[in-house]
N, C-alpha and C positions, 0 to 999 in steps of 0.2 A: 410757255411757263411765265405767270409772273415774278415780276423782282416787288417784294413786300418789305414795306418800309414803314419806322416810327421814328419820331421826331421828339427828341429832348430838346425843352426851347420853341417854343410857338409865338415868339414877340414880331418884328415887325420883319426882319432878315429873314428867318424862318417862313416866314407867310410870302416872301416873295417865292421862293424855294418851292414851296408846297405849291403852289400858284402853277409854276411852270412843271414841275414831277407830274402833277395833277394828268396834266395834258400829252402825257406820253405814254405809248402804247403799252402794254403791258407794266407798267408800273402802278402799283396801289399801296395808297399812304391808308395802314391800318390803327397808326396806335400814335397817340400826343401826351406831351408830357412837361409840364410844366408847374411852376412852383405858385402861379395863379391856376388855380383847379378851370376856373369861369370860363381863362382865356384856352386852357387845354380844349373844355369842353366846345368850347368856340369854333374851334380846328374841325375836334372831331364830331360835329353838327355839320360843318360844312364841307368835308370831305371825306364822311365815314370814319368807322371805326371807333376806338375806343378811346377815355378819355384817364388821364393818371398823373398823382401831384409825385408821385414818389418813383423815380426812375427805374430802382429796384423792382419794384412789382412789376413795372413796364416789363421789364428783359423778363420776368416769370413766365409772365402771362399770354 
């Protein structure tokens, strides 16, 4: 079973984070969220998933 994770914050601390989750087994980074949409999408271009400026809709969704 995987452990499904999303990330408020995708700046530079975050991206080392994601960097190393990325790489362990059964963990998948699904959802970014950031109050730079670009840099969200950033994320989730380059590790899947979805991309969200507003946190709220993240936890929705």
């Amino acid at each position: 079973m995987a452990v499904r994770m999303g990330f408020i914050g995708t700046g530079g601390i975050a991206q080392g984070h994601m960097d190393r989750l990325s790489q362990i087994e059964g963990v998948e980074l699904v959802s970014f969220c950031d109050v730079n949409l670009d840099r969200a999408r950033a994320a989730a271009e380059k590790f899947g998933g979805r991309a969200y400026s507003d946190f709220a809709k993240m936890l929705e969704g």
